[in-house]
N, C-alpha and C positions, 0 to 999 in steps of 0.2 A: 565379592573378592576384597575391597575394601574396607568391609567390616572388619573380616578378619585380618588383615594386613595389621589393623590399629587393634586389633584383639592381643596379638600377638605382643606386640610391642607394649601394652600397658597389662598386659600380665608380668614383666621381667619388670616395670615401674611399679606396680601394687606388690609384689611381693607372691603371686598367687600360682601353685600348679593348674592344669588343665586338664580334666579325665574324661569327659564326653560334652559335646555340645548340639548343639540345632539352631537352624538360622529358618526360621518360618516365613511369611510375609507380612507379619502385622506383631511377631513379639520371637524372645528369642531365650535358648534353652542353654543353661552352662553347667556344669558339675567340677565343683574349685575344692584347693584345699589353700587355705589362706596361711601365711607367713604369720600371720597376728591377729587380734580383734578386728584391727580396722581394713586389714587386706582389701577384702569381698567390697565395701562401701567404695574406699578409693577406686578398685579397680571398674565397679560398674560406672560411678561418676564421670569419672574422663575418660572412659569410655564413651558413652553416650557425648560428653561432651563437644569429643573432636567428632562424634559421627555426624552430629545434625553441624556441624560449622563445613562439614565436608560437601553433605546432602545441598546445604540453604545454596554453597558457594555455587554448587555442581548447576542445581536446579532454578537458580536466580530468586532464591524465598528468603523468608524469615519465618519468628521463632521456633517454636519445640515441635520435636518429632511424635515425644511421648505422651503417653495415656497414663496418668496415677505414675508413683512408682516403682519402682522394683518389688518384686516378690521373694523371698526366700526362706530356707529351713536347715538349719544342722542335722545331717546324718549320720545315722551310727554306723560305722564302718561295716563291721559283724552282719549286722543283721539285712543291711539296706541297698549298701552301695552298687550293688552289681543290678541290682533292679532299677535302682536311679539312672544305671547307664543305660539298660534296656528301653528303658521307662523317655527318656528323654531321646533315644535316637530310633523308634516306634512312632514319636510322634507325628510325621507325615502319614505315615500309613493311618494310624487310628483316624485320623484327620480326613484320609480317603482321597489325598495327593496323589501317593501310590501304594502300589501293592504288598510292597516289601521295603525292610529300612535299607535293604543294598539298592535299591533304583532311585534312593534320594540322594541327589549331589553336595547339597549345605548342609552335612551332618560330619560329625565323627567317624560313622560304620564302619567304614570303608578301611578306615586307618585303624580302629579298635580290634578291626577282623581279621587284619593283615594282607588285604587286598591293594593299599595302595599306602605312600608314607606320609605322612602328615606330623611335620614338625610341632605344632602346637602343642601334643599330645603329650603329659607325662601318664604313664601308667600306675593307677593306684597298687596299693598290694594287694586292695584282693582282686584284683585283674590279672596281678603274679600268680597269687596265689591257685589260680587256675590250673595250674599244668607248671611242672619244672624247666619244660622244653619250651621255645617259642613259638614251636609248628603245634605242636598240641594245644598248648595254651589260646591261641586263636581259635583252633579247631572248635574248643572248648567254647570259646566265646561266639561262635555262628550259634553253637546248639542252644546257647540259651534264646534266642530267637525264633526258637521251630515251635514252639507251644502259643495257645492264645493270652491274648491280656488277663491277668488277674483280678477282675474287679474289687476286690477287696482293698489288695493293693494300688490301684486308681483311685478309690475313694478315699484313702489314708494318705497317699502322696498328696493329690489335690488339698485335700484338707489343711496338712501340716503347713505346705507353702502358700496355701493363702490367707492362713489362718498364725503364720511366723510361729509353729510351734514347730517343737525338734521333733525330729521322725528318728522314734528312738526304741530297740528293743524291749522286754520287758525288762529283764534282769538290769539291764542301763537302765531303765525308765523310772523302776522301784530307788534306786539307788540317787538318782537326782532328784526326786521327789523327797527322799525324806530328806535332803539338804538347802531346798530352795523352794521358795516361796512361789516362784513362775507358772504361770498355768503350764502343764504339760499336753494337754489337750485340750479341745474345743467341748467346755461343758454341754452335759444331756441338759434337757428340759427338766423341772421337777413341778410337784404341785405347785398350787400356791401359798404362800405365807399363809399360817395359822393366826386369824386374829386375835384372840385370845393369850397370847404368848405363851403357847403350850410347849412342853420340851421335844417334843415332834416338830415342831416348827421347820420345812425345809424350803431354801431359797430357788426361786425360777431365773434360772438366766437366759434372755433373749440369746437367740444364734449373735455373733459378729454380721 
C-alpha cells in the first residue's frame, strides 16, 4: 500500500500517465507514457528512492533495496500496448501465485476491468479504443484474458526490455531503422569473420 501511495504521487512530480501495473515480491511492473524524455528515469528514481528511506525507516536498516537497475522499452502503441497490459498484469499467474490475473490484489486488473476503481490509472487509447461504451469496453478488456500466453510474444517482450530495445511493429520498425543508427533488436549469431578479407566477410556478435 505504501508503494503505491508514493507511486502515485511521484507520477503527477515525473510528469508520467499510468496504464497497467504489478507489484510482485522481489521486482515490479509499470506501463507509463511519459511527459518528456526524462519522465520514466525521474519517475522511477524517486520513486525507489523515497521507497527504500521508507522500508530502512519502517524496518530499522540501511542501504539499497535494489538489484541492478531498472529495465525498460518503448512501445508502439498499434501494435503492442494492449498485450503489454495483458502481459504485465498475467504476471502472477505465469509466475503460479495464482490462477487468474483477477485473484491477484497488487495489480491493475481489477481497475482495468472495471471491477473496482483505481485512481492511479489513466487509460490509454487503445484501452479506449476497445469499445465506444464503458461497459463494453471493459467487457472487452476481461476477453482479452480468456486465451493462453503467447509465447512468441513472451519471448519478444522479455527480450526488448531487457535488452532496452523498442518493442516496435514492422511498418514502425522499418521506418526507424532507415533513420537511426540504434540497434533495433538483439543481433542473431553469424559466422565467423572471414580471414582472408573476403567481401563475404560477416561479423559474430555475442548475445548481451
Amino acid at each position: 500500500m505504501v508503494y503505491l501511495i508514493l507511486l502515485r504521487d511521484c507520477l503527477v512530480k515525473a510528469g508520467c500517465r499510468l496504464h497497467a501495473y504489478c507489484l510482485m515480491t522481489n521486482h515490479v511492473h509499470l506501463l507509463l507514457t511519459p511527459s518528456d524524455d526524462g519522465a520514466c528515469a525521474k519517475l522511477t528514481r524517486n520513486l525507489g528512492q523515497r521507497y527504500v528511506q521508507y522500508f530502512n525507516r519502517r524496518y530499522a536498516r540501511t542501504g539499497t533495496l535494489w538489484e541492478g537497475r531498472p529495465y525498460s522499452c518503448l512501445v508502439d502503441s498499434a501494435h503492442y500496448v494492449l498485450g503489454c497490459y495483458r502481459y504485465i498484469e498475467r504476471n502472477p499467474a505465469r509466475a503460479g501465485l495464482v490462477e487468474a490475473a483477477s485473484a491477484y490484489k497488487w495489480s491493475s486488473y481489477e481497475g482495468n476491468a472495471g471491477r473496482a476503481e483505481d485512481n492511479l490509472l489513466t487509460p490509454h487509447v487503445e484501452y479506449l479504443a476497445l469499445a465506444a461504451e464503458e461497459d463494453a469496453r471493459r467487457s472487452a478488456y476481461r476477453q482479452l484474458f480468456a486465451g493462453s500466453d503467447d509465447p512468441g510474444f513472451l519471448a519478444e517482450m522479455r527480450d526488448a526490455t531487457n535488452g532496452g530495445f523498442p518493442l516496435l511493429g514492422p511498418e514502425l520498425k522499418s521506418r526507424v531503422a532507415a533513420s537511426s543508427d540504434r540497434p533495433l533488436e538483439r543481433r542473431k549469431r553469424g559466422p565467423a569473420p572471414l580471414q582472408d578479407g573476403g567481401e563475404d566477410a560477416l561479423s559474430a556478435d555475442l548475445p548481451l
